[in-house]
Backbone as XML, in Angstrom:
<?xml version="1.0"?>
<chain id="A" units="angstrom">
  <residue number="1" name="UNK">
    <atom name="N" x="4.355" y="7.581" z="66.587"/>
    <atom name="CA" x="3.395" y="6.486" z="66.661"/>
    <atom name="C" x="4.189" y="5.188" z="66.833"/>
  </residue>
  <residue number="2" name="UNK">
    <atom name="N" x="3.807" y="4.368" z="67.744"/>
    <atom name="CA" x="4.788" y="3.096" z="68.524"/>
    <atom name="C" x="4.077" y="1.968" z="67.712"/>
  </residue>
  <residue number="3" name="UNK">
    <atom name="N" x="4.589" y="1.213" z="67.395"/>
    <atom name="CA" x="4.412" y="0.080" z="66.711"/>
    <atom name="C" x="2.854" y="-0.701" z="66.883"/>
  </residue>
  <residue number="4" name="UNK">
    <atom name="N" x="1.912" y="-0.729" z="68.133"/>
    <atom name="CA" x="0.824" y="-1.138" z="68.350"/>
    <atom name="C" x="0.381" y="-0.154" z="68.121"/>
  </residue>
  <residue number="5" name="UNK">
    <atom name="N" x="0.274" y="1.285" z="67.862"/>
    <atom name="CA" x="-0.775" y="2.418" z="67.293"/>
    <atom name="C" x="-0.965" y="2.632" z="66.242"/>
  </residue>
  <residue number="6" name="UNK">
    <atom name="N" x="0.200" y="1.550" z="65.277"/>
    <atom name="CA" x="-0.263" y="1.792" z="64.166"/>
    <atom name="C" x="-0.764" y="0.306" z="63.125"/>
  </residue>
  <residue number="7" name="UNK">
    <atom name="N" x="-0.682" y="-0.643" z="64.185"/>
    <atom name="CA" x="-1.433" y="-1.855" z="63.887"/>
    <atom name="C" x="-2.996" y="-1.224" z="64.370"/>
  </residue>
  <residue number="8" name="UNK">
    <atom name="N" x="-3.612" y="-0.811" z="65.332"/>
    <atom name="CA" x="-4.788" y="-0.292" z="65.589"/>
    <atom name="C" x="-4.909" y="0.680" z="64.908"/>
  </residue>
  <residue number="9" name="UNK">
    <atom name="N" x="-4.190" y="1.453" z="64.664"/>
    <atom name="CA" x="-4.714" y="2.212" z="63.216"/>
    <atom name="C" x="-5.045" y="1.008" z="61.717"/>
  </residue>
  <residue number="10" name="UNK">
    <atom name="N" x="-4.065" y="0.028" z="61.761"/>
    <atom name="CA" x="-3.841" y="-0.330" z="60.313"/>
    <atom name="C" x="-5.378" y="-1.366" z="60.243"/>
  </residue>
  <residue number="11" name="UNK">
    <atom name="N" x="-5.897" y="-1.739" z="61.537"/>
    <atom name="CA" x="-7.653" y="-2.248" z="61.675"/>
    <atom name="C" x="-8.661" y="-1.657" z="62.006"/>
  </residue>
  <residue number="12" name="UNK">
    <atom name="N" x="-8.580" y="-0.134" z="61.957"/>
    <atom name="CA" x="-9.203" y="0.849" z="61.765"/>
    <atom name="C" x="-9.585" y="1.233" z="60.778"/>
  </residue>
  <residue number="13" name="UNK">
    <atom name="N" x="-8.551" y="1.210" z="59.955"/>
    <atom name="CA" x="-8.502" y="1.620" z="58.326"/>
    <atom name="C" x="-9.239" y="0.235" z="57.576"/>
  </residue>
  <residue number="14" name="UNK">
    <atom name="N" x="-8.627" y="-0.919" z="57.593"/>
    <atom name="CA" x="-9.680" y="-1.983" z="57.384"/>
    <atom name="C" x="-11.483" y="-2.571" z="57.555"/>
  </residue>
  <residue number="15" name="UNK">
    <atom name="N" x="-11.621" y="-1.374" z="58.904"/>
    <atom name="CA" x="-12.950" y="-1.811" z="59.579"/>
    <atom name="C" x="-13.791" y="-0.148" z="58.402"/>
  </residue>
  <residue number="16" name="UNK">
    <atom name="N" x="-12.791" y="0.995" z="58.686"/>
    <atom name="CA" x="-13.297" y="2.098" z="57.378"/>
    <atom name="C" x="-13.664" y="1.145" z="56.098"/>
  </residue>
  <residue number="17" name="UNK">
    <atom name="N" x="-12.369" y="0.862" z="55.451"/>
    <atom name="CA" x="-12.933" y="0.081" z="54.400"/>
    <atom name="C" x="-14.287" y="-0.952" z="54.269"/>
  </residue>
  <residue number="18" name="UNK">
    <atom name="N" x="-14.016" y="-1.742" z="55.240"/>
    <atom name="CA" x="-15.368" y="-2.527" z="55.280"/>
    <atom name="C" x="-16.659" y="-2.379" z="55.043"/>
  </residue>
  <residue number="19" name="UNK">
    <atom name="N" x="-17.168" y="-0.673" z="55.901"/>
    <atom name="CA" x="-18.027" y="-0.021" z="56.187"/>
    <atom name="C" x="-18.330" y="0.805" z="55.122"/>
  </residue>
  <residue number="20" name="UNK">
    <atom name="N" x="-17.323" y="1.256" z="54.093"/>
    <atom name="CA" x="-17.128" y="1.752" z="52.877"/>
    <atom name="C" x="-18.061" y="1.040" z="51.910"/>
  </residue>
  <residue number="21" name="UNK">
    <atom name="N" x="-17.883" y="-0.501" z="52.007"/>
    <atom name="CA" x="-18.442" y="-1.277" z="50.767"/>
    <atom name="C" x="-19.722" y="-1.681" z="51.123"/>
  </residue>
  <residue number="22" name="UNK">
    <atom name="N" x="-20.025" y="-2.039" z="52.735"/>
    <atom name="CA" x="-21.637" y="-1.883" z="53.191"/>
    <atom name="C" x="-22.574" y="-0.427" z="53.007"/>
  </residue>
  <residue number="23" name="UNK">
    <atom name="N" x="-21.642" y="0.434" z="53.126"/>
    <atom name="CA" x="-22.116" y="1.809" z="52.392"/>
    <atom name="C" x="-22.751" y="2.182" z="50.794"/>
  </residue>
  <residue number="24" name="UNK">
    <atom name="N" x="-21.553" y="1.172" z="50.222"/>
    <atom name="CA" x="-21.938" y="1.306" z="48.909"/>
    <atom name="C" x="-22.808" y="0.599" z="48.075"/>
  </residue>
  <residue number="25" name="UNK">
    <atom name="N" x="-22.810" y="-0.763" z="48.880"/>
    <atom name="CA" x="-23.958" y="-1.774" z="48.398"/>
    <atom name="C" x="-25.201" y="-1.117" z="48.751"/>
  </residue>
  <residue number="26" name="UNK">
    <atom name="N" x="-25.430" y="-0.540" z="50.087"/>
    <atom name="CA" x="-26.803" y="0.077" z="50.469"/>
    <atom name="C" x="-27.195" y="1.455" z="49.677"/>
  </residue>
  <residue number="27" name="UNK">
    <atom name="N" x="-26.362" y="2.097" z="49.013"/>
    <atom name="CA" x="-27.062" y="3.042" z="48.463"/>
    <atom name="C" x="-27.243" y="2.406" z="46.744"/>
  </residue>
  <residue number="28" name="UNK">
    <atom name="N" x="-26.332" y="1.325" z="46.270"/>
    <atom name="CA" x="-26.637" y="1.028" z="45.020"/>
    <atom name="C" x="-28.173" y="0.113" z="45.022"/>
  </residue>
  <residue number="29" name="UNK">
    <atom name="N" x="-27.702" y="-0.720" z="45.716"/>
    <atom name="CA" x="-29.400" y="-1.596" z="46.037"/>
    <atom name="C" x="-30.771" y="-0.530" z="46.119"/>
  </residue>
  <residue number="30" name="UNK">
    <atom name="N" x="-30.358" y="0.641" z="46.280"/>
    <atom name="CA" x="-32.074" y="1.557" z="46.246"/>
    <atom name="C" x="-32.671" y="1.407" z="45.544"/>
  </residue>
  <residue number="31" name="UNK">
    <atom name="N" x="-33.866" y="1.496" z="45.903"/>
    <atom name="CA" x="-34.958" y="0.890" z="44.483"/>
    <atom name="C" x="-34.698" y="1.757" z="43.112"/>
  </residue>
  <residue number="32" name="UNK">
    <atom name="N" x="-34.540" y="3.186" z="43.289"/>
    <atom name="CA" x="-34.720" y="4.191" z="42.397"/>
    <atom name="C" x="-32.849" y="3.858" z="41.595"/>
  </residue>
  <residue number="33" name="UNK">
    <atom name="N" x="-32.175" y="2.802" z="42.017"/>
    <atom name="CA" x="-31.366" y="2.985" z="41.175"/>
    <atom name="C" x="-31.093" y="1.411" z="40.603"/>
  </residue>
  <residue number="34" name="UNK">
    <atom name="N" x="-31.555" y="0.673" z="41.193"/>
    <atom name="CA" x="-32.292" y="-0.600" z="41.009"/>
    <atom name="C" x="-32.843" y="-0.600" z="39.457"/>
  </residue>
  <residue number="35" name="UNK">
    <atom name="N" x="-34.263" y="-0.201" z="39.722"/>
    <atom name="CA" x="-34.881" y="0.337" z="38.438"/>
    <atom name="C" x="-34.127" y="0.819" z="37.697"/>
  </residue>
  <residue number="36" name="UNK">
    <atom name="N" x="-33.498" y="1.800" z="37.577"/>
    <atom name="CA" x="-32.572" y="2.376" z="36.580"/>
    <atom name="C" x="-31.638" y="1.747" z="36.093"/>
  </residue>
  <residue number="37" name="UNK">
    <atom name="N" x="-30.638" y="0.981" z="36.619"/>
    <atom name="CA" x="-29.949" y="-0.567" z="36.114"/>
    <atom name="C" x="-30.980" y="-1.399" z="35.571"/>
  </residue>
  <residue number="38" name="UNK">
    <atom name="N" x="-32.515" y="-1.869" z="36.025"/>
    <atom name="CA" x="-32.625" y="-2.778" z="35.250"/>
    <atom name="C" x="-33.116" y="-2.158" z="33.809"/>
  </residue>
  <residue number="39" name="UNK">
    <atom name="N" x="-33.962" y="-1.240" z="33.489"/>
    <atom name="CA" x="-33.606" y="-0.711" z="32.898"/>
    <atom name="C" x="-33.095" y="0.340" z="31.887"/>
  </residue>
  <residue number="40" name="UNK">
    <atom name="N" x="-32.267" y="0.359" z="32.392"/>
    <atom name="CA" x="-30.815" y="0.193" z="31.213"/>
    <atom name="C" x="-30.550" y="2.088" z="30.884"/>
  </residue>
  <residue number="41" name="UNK">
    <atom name="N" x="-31.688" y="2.806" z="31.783"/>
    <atom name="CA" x="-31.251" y="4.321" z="32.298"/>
    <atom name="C" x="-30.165" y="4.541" z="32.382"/>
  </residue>
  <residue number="42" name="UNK">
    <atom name="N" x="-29.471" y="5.705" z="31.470"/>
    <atom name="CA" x="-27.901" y="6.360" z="31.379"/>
    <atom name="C" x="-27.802" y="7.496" z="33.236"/>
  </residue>
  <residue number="43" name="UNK">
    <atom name="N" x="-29.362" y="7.366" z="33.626"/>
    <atom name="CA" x="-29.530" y="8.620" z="34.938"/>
    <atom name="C" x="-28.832" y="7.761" z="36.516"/>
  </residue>
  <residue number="44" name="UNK">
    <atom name="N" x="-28.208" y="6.636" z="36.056"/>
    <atom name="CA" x="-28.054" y="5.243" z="36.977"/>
    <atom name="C" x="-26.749" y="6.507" z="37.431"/>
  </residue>
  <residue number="45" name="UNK">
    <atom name="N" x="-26.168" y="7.027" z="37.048"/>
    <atom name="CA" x="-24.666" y="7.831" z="37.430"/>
    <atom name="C" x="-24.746" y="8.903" z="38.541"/>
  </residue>
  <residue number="46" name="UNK">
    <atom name="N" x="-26.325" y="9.520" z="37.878"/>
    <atom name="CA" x="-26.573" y="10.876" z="38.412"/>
    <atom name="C" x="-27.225" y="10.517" z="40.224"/>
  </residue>
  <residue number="47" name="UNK">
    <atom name="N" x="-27.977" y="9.237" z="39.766"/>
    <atom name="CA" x="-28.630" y="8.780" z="41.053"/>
    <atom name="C" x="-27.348" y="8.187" z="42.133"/>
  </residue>
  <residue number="48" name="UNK">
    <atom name="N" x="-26.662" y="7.478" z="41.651"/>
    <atom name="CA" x="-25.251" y="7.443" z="42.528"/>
    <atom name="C" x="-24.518" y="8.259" z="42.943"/>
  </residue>
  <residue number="49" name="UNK">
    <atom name="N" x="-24.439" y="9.759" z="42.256"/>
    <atom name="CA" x="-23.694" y="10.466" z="42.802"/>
    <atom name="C" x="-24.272" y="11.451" z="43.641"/>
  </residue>
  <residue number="50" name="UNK">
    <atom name="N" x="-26.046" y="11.387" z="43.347"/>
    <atom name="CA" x="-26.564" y="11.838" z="44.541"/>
    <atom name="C" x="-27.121" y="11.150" z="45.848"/>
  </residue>
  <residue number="51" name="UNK">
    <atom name="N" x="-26.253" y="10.115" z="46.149"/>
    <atom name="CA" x="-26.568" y="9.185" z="47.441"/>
    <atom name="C" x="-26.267" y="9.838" z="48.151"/>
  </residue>
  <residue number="52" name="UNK">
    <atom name="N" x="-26.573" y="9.727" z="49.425"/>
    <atom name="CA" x="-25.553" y="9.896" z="50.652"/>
    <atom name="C" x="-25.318" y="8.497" z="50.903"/>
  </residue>
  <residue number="53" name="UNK">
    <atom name="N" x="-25.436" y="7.716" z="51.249"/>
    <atom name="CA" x="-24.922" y="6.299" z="51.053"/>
    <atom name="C" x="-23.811" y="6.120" z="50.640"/>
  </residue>
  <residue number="54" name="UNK">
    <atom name="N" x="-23.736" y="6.400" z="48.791"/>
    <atom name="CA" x="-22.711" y="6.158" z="48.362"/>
    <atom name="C" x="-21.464" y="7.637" z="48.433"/>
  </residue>
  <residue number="55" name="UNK">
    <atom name="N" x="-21.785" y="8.309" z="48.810"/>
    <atom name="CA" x="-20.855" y="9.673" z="49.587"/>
    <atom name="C" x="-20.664" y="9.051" z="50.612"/>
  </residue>
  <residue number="56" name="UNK">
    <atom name="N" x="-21.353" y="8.800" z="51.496"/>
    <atom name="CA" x="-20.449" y="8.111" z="52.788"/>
    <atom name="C" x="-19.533" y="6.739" z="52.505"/>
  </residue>
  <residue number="57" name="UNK">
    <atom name="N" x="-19.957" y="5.874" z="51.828"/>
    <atom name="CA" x="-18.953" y="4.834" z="51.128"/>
    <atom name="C" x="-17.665" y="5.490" z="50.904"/>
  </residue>
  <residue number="58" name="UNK">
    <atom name="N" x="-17.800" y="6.700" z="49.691"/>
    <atom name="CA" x="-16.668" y="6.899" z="48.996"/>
    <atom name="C" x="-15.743" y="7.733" z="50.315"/>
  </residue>
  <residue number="59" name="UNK">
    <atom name="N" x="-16.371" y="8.875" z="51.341"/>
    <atom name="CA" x="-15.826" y="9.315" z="52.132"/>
    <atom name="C" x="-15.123" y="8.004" z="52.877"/>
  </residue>
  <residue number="60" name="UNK">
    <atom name="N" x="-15.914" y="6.864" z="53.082"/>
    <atom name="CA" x="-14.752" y="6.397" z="54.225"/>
    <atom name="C" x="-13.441" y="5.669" z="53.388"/>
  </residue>
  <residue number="61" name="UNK">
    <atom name="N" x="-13.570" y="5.410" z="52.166"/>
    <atom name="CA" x="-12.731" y="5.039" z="51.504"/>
    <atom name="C" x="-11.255" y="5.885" z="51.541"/>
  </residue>
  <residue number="62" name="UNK">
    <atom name="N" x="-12.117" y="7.348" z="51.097"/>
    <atom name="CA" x="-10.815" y="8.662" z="51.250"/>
    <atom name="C" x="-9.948" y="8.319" z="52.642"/>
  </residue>
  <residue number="63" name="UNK">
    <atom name="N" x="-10.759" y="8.287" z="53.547"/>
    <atom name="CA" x="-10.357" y="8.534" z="55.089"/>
    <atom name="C" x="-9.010" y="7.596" z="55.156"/>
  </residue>
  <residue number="64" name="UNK">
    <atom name="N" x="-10.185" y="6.625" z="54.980"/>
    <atom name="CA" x="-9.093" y="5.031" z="54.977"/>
    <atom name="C" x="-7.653" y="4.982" z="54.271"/>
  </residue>
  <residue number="65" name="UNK">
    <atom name="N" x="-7.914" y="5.455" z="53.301"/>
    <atom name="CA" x="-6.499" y="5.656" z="51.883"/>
    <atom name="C" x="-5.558" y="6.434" z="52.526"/>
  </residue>
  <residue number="66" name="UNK">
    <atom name="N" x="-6.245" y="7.607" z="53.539"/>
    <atom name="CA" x="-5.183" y="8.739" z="54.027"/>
    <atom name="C" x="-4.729" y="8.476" z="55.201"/>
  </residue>
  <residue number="67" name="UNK">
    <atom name="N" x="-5.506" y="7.418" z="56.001"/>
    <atom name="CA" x="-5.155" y="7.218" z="57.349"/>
    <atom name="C" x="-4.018" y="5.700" z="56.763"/>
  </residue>
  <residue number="68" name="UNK">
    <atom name="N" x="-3.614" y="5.386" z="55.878"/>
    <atom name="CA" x="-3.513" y="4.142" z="55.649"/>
    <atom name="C" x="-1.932" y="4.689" z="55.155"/>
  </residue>
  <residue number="69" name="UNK">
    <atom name="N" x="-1.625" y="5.778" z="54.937"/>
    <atom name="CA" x="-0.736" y="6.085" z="54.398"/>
    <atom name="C" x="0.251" y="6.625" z="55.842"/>
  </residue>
  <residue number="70" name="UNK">
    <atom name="N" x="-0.558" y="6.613" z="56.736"/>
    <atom name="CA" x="0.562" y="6.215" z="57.925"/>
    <atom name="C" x="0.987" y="5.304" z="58.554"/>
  </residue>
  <residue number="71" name="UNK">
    <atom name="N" x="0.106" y="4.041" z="58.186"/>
    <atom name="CA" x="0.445" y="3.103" z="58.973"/>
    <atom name="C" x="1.795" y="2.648" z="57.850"/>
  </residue>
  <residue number="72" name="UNK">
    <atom name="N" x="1.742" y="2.851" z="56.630"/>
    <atom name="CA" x="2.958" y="2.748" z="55.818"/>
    <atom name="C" x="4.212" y="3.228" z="56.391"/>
  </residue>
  <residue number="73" name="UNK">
    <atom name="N" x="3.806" y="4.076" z="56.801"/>
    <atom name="CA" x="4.923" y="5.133" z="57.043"/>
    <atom name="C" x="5.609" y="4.443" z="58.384"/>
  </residue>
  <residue number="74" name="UNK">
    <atom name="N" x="4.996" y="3.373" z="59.387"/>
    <atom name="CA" x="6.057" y="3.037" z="60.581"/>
    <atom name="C" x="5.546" y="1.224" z="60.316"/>
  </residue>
  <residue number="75" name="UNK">
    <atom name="N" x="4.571" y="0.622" z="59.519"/>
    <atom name="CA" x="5.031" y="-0.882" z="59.373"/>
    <atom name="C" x="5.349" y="-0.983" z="58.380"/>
  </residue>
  <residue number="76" name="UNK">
    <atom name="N" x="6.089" y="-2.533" z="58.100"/>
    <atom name="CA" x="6.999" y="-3.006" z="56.758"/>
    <atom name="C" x="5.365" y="-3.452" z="56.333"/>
  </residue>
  <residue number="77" name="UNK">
    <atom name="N" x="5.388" y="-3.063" z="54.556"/>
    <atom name="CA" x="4.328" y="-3.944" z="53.890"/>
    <atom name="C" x="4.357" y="-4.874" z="53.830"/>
  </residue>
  <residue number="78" name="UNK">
    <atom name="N" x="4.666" y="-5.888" z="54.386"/>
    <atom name="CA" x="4.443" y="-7.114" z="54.211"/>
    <atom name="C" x="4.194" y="-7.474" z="55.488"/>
  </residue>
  <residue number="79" name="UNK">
    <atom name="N" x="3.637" y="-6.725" z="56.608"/>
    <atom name="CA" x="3.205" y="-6.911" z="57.821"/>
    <atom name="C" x="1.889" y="-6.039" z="57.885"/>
  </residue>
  <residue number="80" name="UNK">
    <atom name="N" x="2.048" y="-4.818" z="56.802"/>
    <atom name="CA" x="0.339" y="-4.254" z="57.048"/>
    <atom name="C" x="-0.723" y="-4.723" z="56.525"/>
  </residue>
  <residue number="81" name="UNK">
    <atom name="N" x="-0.022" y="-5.342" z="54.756"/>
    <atom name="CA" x="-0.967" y="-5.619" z="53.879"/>
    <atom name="C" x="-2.062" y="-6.794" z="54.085"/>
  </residue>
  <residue number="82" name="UNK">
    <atom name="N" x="-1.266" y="-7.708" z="53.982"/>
    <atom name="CA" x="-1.763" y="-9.140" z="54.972"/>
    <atom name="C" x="-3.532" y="-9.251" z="55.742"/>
  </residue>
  <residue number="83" name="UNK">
    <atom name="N" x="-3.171" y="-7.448" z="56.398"/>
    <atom name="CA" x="-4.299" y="-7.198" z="57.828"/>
    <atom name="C" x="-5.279" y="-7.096" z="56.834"/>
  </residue>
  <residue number="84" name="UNK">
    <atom name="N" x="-4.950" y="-6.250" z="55.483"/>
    <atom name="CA" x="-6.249" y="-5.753" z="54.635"/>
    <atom name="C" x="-7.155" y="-6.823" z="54.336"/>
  </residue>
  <residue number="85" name="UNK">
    <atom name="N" x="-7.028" y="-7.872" z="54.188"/>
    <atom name="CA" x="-7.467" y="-8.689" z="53.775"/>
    <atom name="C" x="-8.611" y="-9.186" z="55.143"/>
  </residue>
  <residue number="86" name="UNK">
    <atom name="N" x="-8.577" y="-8.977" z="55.872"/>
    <atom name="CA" x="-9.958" y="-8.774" z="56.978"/>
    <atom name="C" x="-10.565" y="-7.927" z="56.579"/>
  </residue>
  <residue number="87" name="UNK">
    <atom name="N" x="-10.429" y="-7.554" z="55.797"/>
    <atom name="CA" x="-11.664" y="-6.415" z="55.486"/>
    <atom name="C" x="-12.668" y="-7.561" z="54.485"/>
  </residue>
  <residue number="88" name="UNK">
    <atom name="N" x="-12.231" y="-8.776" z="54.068"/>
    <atom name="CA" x="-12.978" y="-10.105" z="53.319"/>
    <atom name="C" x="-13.952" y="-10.175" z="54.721"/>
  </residue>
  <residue number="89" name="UNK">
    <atom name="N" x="-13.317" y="-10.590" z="55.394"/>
    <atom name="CA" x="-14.285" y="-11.301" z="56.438"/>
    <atom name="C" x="-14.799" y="-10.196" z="57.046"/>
  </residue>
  <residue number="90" name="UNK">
    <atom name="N" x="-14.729" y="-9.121" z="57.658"/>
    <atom name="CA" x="-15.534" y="-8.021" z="57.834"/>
    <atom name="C" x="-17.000" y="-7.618" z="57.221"/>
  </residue>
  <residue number="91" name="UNK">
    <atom name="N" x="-16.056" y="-7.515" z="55.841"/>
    <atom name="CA" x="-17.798" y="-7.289" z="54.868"/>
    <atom name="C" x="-18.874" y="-8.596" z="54.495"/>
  </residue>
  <residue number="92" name="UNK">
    <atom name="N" x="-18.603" y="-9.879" z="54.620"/>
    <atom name="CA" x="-18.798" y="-11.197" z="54.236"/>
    <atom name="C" x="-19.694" y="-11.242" z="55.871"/>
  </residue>
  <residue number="93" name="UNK">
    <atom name="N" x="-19.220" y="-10.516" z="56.849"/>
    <atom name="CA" x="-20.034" y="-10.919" z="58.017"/>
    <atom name="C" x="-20.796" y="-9.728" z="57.983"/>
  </residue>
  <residue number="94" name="UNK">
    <atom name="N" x="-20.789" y="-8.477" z="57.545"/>
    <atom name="CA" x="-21.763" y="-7.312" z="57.357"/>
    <atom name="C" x="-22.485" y="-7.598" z="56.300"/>
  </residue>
  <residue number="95" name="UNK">
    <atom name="N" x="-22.173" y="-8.373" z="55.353"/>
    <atom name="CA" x="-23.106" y="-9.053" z="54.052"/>
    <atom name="C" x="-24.048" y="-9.762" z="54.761"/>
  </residue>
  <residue number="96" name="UNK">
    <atom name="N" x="-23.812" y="-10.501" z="55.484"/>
    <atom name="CA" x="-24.311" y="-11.440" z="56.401"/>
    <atom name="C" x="-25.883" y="-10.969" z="57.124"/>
  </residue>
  <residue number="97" name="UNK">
    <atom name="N" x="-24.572" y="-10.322" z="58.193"/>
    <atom name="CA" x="-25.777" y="-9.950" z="59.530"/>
    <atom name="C" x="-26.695" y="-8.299" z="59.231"/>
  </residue>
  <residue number="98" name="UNK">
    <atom name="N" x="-25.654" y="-7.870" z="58.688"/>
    <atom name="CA" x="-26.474" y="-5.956" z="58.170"/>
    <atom name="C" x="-27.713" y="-6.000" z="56.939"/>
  </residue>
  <residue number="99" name="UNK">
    <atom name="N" x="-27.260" y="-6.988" z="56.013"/>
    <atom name="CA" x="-28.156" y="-7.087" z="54.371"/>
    <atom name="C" x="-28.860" y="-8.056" z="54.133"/>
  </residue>
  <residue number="100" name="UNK">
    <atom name="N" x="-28.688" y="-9.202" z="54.892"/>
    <atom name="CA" x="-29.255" y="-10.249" z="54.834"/>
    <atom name="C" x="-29.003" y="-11.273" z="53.746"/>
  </residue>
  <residue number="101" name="UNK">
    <atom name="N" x="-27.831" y="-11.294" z="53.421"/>
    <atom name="CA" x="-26.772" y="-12.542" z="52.384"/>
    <atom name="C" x="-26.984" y="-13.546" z="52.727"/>
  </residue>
  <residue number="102" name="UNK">
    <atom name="N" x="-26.715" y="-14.569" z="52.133"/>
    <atom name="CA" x="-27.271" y="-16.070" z="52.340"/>
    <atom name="C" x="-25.580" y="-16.587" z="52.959"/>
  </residue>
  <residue number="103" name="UNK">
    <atom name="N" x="-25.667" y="-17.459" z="53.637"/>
    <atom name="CA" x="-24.934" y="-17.687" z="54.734"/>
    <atom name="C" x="-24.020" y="-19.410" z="54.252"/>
  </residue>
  <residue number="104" name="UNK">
    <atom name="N" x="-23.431" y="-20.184" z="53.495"/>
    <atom name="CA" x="-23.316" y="-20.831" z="53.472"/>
    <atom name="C" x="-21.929" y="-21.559" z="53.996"/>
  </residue>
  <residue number="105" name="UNK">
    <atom name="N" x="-21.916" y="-22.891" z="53.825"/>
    <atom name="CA" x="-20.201" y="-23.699" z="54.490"/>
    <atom name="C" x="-19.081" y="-23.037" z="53.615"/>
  </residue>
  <residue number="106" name="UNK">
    <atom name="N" x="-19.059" y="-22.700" z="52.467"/>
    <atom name="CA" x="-18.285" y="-22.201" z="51.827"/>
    <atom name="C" x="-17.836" y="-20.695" z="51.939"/>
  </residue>
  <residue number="107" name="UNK">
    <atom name="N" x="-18.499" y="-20.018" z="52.035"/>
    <atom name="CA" x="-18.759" y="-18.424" z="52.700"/>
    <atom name="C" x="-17.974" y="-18.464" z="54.155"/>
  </residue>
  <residue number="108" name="UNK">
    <atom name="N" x="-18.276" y="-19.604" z="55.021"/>
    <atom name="CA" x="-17.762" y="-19.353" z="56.297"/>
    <atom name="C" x="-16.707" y="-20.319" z="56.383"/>
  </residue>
  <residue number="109" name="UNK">
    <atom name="N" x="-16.019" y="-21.430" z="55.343"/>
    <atom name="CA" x="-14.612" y="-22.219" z="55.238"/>
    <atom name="C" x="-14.233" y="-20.985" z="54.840"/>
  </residue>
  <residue number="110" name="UNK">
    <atom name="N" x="-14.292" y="-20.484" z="53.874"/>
    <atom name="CA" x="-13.333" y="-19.055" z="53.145"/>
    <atom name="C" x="-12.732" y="-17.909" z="53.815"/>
  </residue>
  <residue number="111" name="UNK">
    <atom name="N" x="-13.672" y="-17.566" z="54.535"/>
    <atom name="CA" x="-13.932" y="-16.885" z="56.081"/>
    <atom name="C" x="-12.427" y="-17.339" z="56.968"/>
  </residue>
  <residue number="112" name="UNK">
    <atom name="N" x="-12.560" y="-18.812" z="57.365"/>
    <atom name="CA" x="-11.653" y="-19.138" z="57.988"/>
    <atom name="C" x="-10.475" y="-19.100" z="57.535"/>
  </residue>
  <residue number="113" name="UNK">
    <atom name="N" x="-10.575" y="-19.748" z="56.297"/>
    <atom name="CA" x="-8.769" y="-19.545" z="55.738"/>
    <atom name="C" x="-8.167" y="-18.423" z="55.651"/>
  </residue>
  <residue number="114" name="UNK">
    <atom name="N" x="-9.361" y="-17.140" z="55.537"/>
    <atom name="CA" x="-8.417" y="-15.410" z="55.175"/>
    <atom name="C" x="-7.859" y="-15.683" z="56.848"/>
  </residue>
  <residue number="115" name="UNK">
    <atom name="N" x="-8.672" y="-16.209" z="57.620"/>
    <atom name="CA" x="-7.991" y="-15.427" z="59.203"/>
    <atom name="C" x="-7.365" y="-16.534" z="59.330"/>
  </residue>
  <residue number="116" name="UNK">
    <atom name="N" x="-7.178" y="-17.840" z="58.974"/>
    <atom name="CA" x="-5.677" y="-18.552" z="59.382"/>
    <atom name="C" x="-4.197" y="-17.750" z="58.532"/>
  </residue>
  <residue number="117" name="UNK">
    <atom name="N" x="-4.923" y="-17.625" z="57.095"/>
    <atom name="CA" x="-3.729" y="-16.977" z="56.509"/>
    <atom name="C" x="-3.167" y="-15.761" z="56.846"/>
  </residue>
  <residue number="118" name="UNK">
    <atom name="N" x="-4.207" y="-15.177" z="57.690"/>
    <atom name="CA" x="-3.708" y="-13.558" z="58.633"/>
    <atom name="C" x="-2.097" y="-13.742" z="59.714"/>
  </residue>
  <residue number="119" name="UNK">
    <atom name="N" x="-2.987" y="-14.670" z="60.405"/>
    <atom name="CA" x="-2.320" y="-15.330" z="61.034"/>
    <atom name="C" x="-1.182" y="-15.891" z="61.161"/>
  </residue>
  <residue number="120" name="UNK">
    <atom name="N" x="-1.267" y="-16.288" z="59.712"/>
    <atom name="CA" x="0.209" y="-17.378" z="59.677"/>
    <atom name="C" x="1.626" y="-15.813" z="59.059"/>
  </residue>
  <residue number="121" name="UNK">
    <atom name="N" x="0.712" y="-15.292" z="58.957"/>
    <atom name="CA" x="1.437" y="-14.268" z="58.047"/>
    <atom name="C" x="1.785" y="-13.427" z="59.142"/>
  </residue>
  <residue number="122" name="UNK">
    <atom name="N" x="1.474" y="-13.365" z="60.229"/>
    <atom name="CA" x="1.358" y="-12.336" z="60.863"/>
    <atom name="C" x="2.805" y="-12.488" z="62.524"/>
  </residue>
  <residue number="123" name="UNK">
    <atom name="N" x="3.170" y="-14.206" z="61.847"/>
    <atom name="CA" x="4.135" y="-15.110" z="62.824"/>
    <atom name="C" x="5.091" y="-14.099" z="62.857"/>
  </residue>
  <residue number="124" name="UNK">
    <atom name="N" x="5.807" y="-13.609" z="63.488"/>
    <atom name="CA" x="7.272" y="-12.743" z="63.721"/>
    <atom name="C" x="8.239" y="-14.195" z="63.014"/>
  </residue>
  <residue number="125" name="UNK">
    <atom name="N" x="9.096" y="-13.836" z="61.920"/>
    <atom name="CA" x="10.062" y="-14.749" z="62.327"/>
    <atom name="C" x="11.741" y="-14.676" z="62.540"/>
  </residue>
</chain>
């Protein structure tokens, strides 16, 4: 694997993750487990572990962890880790446009600084 296959792997694994935590918010938000958090039902465990929602969350998480353990294997960490951190702005824009999150200047300044700091991090020097 050549050095750009495993940066496109290493935002692959980030865009998994992302999709992981929009996974997991959508099966916790169900009404039937909703209710059970508010309240205060010990069955809140049993209803999570029978999502598919939250099985597909936790699956892409696995995926991600195992596919992630190659991009280790041919970049220096301190050139992969950096990328993870788009997975902020990934889910912050799937919070957004997929769930319907409230959208504010602060949400989207914050936004900007993870991807300047990607960026700056990302300078060869």
């Amino acid at each position: 694997m050549n050095h750009m296959m495993a940066l496109a792997l290493a935002l692959f694994c980030v865009c998994m993750t992302a999709l992981a935590q929009v996974l997991l918010k959508m099966g916790m938000s169900s009404p039937d487990i909703q209710h059970a958090m508010n309240n205060g039902v010990k069955s809140v465990y049993w209803l999570a572990l029978t999502s598919p929602l939250i099985w597909g969350g936790m699956l892409c998480f696995g995926a991600s962890a195992g596919l992630w353990l190659l991009v280790l294997g041919k970049l220096e960490v301190s050139a992969a880790y950096p990328l993870t951190s788009l997975g902020l702005v990934l889910t912050t824009l799937a919070g957004i446009l997929l769930l319907g999150e409230s959208v504010s200047v602060y949400k989207l300044s914050g936004t900007a600084l993870i991807i300047a700091g990607v960026l700056v991090l990302s300078i060869k020097s």
